[in-house]
N, C-alpha and C positions, 0 to 999 in steps of 0.2 A: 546519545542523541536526545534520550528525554531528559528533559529539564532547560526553563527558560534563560537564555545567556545574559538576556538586561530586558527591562520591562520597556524598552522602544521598539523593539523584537526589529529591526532595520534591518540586522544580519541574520544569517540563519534557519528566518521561517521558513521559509521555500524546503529546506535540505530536512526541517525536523517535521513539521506539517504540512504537507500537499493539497494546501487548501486554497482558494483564491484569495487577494488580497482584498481586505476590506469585509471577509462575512463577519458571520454572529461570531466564530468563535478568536478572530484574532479580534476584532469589538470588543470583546471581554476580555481577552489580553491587557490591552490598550488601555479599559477601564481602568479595571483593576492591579494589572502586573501581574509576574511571575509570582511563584511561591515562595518567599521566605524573601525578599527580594536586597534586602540588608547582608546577606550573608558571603562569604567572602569565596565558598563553594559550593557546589549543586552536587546531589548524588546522580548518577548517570547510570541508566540501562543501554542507552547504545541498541534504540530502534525507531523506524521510519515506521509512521501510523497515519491512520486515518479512520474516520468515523464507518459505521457496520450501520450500511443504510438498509431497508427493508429486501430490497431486491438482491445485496450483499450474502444478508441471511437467509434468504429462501435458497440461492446455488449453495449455501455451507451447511443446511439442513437444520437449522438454530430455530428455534420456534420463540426468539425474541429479535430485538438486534442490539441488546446493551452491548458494551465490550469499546473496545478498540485492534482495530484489524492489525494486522504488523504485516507492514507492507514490506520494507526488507529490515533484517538486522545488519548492522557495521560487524566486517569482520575482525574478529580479536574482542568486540564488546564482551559485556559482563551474559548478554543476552544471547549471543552467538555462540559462547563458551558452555554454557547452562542447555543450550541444545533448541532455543527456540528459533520457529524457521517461518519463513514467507507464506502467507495465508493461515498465520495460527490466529485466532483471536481470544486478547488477553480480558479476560471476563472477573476476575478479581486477583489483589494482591492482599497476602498474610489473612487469608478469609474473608477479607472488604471485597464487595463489588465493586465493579468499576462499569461506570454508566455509560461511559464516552470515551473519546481521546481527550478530550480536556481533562477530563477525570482523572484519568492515568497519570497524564503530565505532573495534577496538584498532587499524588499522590506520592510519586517518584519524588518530586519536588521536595518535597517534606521532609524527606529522609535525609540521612548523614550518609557520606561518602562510606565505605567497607561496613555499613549495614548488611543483616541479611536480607532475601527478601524469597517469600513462596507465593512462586507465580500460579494461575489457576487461567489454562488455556483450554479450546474446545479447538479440536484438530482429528478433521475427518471425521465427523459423527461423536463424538466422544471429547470428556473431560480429561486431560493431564494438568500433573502439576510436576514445577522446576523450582528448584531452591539453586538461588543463585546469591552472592554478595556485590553489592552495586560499585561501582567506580565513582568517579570521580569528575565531573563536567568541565570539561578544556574550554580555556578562555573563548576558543576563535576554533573552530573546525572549518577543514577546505570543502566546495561548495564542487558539484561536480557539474559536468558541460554534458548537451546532450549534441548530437548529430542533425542539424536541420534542413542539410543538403536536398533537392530536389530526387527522386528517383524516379525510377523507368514504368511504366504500366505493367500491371503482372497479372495475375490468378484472381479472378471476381466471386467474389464472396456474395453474393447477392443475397442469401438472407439475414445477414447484416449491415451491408450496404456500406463494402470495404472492397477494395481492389488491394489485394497485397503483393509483396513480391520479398524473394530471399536475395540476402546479398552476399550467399555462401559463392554463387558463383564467380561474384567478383575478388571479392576480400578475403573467402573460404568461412565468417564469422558464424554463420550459418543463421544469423538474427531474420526477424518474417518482420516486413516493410509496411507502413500502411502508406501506398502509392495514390489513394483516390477515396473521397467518402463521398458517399449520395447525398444532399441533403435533406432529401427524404427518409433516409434510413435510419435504424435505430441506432446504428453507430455515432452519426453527427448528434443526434438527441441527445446522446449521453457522456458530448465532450469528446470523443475521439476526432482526430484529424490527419491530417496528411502529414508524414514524416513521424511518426509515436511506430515506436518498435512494440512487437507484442512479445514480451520476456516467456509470458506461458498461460497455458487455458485450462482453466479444468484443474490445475494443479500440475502440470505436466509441459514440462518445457517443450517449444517448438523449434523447430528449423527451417520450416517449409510451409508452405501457404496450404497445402494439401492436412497436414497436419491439424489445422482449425480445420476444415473442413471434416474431419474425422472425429475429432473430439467434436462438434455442434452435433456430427448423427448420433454418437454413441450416448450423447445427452438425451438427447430427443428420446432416444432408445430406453432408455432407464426414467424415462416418465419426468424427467428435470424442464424447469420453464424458465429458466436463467442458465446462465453461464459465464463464470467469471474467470475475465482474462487479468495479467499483469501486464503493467503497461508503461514504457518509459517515456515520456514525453517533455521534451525539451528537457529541463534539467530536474525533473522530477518523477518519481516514479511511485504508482497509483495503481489499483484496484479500479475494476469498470466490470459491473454486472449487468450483461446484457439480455432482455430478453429475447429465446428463440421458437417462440409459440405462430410466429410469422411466417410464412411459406417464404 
């Protein structure tokens, strides 16, 4: 996934950046272009990122917020293979820091397909690194659909201002629904809406609406002022760190 397919980014952006159309960083795209943009192939890590906002950092324990988060890795990538997982953030590559998700991209970019590369992740309080060899950047990769169907009213979340609901009961899938957001609540502030699955909180996959419910106390309990959920919405899927310092 990392690495630019064509410097009009038309295709793509959505599935390798979850970022709105139009900010600073597809602007710079747009400027400038991809890396190397002449070249007849990209080296590919094969992960879905996004930018390690302040609030990101403070539920991951980071006392910065450089990096680029990995929001999920493609399964079979060079990055899925090498071991790195959902909520690691990738903080330098071959000793380089990496400031951003931009950063990452130019730097992935650069490289030559079956390069190596040592990645330098902070995962759970702590630094790992992964030595992986890059692949290859496919012309055209398939772009995936999300679920926007209306659902039912369920379990109210009120200190983040979510009404959720599981649809284990119907489907057995066991995904937790966001049915309803307040618009007073910190959920709507921070871009979540009606119909976004909550993949998992805290790092910990859920099933059930009770579930957040649990993970928000046992935050609260360990002295945490954020809490960060994954989050599939429409066809993109996202980090969202909320805070729960709110009754």
């Amino acid at each position: 996934m990392i690495g630019i397919p064509d410097a009009s980014l038309d295709k793509g952006w959505q599935e390798d950046f979850p970022f709105p159309r139009n900010s600073q960083l597809e602007q710079f795209f747009r400027r400038f272009g991809g890396p190397d943009d002449a070249r007849a192939s990209r080296a590919w890590l094969g992960v879905q990122i996004q930018p390690v906002t302040a609030e990101i950092a403070d539920s991951l324990g980071m006392k910065g917020h450089d990096g680029a988060l990995v929001v999920e890795p493609q399964e079979g990538s060079p990055a899925a293979k090498a071991g790195i997982l959902s909520g690691d953030v990738i903080t330098a590559v071959n000793g380089t820091a990496v400031m951003d998700a931009s950063d990452l991209a130019k730097m992935i970019g650069g490289m030559d397909p079956g390069a190596s590369a040592k990645l330098t992740v902070w995962r759970k309080g702590e630094e790992k690194n992964f030595s992986l060899t890059l692949g290859e950047m496919a012309k055209s990769r398939d772009t995936r659909t999300g679920d926007s169907n209306s659902r039912p009213a369920g379990t109210d979340i009120s200190s983040l201002g979510l009404t959720l609901d599981s649809t284990a009961k119907v489907a057995g899938s066991g995904e937790v629904v966001v049915t309803n957001v307040d618009p007073d609540g910190v959920a709507f502030e921070h871009g979540v809406k009606t119909g976004d699955v909550i993949l998992d909180i805290a790092g910990n996959k859920v099933a059930a609406p009770a579930d957040v419910n649990k993970a928000i106390s046992d935050a609260r309990k360990n002295g945490k002022r954020t809490i960060l959920m994954r989050v599939k919405s429409d066809t993109v899927t996202k980090f969202v760190a909320l805070p729960i310092t709110r009754a």
